[in-house]
Backbone as CSV, one residue per row, in Angstrom:
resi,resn,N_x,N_y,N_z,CA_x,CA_y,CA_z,C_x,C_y,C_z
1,UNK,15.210,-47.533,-31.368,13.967,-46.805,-31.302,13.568,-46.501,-29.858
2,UNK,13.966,-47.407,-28.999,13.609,-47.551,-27.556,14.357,-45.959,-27.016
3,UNK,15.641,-46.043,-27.152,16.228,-44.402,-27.181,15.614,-43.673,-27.314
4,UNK,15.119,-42.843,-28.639,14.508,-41.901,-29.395,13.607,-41.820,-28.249
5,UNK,12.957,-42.741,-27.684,11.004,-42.605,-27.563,11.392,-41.941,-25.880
6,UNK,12.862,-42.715,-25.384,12.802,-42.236,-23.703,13.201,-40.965,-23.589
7,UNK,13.978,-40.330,-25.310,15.191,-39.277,-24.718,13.849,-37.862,-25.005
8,UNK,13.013,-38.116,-25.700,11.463,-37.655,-26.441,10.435,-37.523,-25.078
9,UNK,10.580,-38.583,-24.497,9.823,-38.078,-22.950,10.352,-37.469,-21.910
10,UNK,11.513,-37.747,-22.277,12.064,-36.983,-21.021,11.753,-35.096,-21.176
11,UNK,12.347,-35.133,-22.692,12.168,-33.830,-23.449,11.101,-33.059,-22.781
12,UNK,10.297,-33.702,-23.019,8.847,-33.614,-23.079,8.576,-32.780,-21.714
13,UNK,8.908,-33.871,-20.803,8.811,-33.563,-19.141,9.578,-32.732,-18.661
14,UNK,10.302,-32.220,-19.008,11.691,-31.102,-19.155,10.463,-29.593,-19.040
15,UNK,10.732,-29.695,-20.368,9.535,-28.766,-21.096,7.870,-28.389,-20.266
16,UNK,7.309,-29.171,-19.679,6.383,-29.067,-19.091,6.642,-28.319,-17.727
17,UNK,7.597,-28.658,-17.256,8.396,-28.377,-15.999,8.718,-27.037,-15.827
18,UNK,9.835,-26.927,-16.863,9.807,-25.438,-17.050,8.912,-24.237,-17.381
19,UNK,7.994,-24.913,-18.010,6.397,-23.776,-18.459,5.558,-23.400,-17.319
20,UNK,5.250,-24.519,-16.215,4.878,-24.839,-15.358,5.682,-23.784,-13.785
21,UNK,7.339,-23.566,-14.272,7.688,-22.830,-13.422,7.466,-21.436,-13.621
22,UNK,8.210,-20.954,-14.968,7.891,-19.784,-15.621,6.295,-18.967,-15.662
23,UNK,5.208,-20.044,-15.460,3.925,-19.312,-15.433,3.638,-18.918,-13.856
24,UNK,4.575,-19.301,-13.022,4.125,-19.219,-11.885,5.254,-18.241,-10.990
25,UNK,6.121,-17.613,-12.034,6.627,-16.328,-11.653,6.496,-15.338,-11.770
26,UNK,5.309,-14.912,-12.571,4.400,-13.982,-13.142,3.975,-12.965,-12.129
27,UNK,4.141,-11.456,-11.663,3.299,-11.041,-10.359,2.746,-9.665,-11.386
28,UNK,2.343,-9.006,-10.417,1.477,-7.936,-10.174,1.985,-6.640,-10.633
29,UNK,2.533,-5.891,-11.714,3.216,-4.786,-11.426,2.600,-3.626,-11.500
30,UNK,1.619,-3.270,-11.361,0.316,-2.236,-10.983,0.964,-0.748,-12.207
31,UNK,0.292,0.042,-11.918,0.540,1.667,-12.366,1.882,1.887,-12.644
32,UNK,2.191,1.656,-11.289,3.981,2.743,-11.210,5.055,1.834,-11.501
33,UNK,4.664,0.615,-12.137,6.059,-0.007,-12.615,6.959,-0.522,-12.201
34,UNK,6.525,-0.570,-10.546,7.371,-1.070,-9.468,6.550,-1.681,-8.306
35,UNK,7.094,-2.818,-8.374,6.169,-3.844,-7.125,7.260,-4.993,-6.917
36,UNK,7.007,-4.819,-5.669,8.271,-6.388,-5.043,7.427,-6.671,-3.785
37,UNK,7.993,-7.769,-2.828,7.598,-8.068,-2.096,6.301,-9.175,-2.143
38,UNK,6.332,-10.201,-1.150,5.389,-11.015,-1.415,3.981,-11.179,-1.649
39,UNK,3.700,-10.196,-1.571,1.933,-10.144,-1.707,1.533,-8.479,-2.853
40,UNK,2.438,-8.524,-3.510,2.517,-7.156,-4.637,2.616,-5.852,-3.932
41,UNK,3.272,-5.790,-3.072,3.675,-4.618,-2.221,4.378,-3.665,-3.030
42,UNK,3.791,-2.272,-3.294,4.401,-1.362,-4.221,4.863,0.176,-3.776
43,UNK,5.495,0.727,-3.827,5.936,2.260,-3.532,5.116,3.164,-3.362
44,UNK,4.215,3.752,-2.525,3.332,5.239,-2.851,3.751,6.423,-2.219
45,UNK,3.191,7.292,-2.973,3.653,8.723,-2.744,2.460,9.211,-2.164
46,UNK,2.103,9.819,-1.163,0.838,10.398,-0.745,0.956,11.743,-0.449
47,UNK,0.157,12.704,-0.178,0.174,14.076,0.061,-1.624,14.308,0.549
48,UNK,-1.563,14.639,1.798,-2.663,15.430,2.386,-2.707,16.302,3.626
49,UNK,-3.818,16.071,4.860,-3.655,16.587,6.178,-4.331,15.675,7.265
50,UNK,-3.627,15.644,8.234,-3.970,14.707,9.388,-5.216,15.996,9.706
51,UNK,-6.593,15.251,10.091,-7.585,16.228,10.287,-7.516,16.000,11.438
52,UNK,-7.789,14.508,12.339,-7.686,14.519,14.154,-7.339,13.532,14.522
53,UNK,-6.695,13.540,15.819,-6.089,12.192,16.016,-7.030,11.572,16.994
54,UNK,-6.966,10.032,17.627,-7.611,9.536,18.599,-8.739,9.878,18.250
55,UNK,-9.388,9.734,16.794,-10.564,9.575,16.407,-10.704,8.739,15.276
56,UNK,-12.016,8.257,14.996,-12.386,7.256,14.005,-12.901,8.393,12.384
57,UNK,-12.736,7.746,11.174,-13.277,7.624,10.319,-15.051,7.954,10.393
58,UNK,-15.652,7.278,11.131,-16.777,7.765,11.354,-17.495,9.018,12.037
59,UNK,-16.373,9.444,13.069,-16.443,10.293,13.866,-16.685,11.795,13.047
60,UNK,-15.475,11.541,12.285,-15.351,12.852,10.903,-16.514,12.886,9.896
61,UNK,-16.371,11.689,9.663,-17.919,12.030,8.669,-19.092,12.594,9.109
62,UNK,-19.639,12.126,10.422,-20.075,12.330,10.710,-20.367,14.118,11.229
63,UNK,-19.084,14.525,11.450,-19.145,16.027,11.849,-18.507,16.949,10.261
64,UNK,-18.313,16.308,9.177,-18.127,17.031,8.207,-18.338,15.681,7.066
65,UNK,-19.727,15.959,6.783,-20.046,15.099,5.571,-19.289,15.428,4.571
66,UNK,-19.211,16.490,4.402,-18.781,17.092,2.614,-17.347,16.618,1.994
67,UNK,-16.440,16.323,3.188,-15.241,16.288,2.652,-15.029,15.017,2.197
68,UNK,-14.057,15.276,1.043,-14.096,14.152,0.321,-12.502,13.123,0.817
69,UNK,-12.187,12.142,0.175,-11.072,11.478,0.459,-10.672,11.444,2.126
70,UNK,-11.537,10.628,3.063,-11.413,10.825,3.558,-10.531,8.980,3.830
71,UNK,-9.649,9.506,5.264,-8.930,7.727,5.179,-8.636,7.374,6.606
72,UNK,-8.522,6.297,7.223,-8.148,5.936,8.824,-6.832,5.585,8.728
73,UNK,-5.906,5.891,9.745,-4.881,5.118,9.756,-4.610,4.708,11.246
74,UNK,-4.941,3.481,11.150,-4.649,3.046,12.624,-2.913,2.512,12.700
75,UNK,-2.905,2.745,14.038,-1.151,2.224,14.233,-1.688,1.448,15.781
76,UNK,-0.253,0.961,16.515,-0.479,0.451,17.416,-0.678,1.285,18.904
77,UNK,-0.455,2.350,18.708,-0.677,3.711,19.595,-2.020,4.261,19.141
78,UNK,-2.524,3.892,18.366,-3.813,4.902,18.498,-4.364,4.753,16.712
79,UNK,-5.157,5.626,16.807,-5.434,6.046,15.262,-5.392,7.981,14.881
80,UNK,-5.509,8.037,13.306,-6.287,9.633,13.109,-6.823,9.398,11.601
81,UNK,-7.400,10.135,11.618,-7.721,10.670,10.116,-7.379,11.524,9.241
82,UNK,-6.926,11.421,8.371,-6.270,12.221,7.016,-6.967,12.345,5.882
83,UNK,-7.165,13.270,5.314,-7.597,13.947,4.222,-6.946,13.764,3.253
84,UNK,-6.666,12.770,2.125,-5.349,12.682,1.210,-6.132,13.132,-0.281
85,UNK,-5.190,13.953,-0.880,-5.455,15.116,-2.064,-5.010,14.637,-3.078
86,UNK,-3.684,13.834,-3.146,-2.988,13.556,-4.296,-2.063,12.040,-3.842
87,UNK,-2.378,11.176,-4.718,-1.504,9.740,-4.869,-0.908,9.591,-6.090
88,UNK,0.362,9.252,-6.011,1.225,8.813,-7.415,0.195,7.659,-8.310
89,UNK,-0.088,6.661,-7.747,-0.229,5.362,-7.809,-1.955,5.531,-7.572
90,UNK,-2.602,6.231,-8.362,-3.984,6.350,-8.173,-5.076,5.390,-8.169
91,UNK,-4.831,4.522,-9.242,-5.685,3.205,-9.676,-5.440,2.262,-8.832
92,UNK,-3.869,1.784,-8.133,-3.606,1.014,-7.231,-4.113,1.152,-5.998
93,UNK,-4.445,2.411,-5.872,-4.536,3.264,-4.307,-6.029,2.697,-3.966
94,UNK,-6.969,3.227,-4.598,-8.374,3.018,-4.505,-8.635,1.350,-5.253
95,UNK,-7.724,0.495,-5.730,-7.828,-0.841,-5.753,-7.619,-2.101,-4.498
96,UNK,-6.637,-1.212,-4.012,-6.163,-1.569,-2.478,-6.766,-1.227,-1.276
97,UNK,-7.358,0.455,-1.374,-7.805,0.518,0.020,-9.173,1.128,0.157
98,UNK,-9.674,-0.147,0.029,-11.194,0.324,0.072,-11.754,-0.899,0.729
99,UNK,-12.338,-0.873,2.273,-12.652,0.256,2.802,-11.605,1.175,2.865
100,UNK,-11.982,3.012,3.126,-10.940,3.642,3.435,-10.125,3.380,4.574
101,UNK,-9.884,2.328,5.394,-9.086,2.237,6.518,-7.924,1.124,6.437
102,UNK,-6.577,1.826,6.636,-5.351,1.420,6.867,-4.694,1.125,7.626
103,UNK,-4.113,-0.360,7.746,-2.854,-0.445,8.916,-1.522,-0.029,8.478
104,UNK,-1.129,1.265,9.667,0.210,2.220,9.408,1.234,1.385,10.070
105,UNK,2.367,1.389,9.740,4.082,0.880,10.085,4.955,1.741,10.333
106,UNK,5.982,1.578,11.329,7.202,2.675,10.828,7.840,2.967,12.058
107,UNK,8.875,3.582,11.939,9.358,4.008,13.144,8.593,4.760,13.705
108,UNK,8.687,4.739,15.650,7.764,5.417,15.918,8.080,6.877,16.142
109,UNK,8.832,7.665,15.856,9.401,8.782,15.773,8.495,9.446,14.082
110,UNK,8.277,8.313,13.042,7.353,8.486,12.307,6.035,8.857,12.341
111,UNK,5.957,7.754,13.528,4.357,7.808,13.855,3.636,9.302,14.981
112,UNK,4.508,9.518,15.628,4.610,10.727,16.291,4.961,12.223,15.646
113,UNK,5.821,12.044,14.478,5.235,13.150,13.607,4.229,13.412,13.131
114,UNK,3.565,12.153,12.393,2.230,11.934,11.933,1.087,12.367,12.695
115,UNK,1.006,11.604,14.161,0.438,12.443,14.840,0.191,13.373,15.824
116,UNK,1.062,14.172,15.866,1.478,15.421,16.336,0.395,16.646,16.404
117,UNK,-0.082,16.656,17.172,-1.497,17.706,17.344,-0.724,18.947,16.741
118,UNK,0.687,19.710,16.677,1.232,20.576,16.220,1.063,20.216,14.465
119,UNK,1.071,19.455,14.097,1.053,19.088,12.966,-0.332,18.800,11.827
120,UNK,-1.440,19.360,12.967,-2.691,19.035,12.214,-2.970,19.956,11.283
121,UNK,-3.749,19.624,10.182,-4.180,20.822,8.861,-3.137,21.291,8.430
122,UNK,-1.793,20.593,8.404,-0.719,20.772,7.866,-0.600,20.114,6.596
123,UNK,-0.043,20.466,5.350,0.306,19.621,4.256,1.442,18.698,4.635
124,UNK,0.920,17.204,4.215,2.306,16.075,4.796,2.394,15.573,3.722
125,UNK,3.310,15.106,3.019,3.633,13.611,1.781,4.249,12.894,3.194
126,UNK,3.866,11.467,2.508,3.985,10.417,2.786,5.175,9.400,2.007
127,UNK,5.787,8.656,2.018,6.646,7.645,1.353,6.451,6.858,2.156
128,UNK,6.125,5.437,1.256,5.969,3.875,2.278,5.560,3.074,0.825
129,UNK,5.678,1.839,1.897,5.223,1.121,0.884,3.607,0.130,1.314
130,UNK,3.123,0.063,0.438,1.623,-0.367,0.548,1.625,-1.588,-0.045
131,UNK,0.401,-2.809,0.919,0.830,-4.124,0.428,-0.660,-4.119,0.297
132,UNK,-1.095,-5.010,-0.301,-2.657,-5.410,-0.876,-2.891,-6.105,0.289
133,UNK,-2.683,-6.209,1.331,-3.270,-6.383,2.891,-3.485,-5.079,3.466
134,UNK,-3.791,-4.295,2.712,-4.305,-2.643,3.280,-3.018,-2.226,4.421
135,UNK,-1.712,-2.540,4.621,-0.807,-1.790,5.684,0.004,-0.891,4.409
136,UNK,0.035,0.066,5.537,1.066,0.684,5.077,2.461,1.118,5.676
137,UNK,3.322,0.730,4.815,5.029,0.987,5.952,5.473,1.693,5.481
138,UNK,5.255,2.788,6.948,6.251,4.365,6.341,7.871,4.199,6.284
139,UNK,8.072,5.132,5.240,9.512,4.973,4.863,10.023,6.543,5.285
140,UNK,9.434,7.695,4.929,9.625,8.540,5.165,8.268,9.957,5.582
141,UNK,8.303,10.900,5.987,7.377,11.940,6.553,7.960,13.103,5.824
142,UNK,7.301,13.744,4.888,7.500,15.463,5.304,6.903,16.398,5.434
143,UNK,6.426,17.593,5.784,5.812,18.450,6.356,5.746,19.684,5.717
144,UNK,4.825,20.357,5.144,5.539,21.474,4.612,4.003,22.823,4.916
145,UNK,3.911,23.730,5.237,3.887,25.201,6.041,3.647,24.952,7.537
């Protein structure tokens, strides 16, 4: 009987162990069905226009209340503001970055397209990935008229 009762706890503790691991591999997989990285870091697609660079979020509002979606992206060179129109990942987007202001990543050949005074009031998509610590790491830039 002494058997039965140790091979029954052990069972037991087995079982707890494993439930205990399994509940704690559980993460975040938001909208788009795809999230990795340690803090639910997920894929976004963005599309808008850099409105000015080496200016604040406040600066813009302030000289054009009306516009809507408005967002900061600071980097380690500077900041600008962008106007963004369309996100894949909509519910995640405005779950994550609010306030509207972002820390940007990336190569800096990225970051210099981005902010490129030639490049202002231009339509840009964006590719990066966005972590629920409000950064964002560009993956790719494109530009289009």
């Amino acid at each position: 009987m002494g058997f039965m009762s140790k091979t029954l706890r052990t069972g037991m503790a087995a079982t707890l162990l494993l439930a205990g691991i399994t509940a704690g591999a559980q993460g975040d997989i938001g909208a788009g069905g795809s999230s990795f990285g340690p803090d639910g870091a997920g894929l976004v697609h963005l599309r808008g226009k850099v409105l000015c660079t080496a200016c604040s979020l406040d600066e813009v509002r302030h000289a054009q209340p009306n516009e809507p979606a408005l967002y900061q992206l600071s980097y380690k060179q500077g900041q600008l503001v962008m106007q963004v129109s369309w996100v894949n990942t909509t519910a995640r987007w405005h779950r994550v970055v609010w306030p509207p202001r972002l820390w940007v990543r990336g190569e800096e050949s990225l970051l210099e397209q981005l902010s490129a005074e030639a490049n202002l009031f231009k339509e840009v998509e964006i590719h990066g990935i966005l972590s629920n610590t409000r950064t964002l790491d560009l993956t790719s830039i494109t530009l289009s008229g």
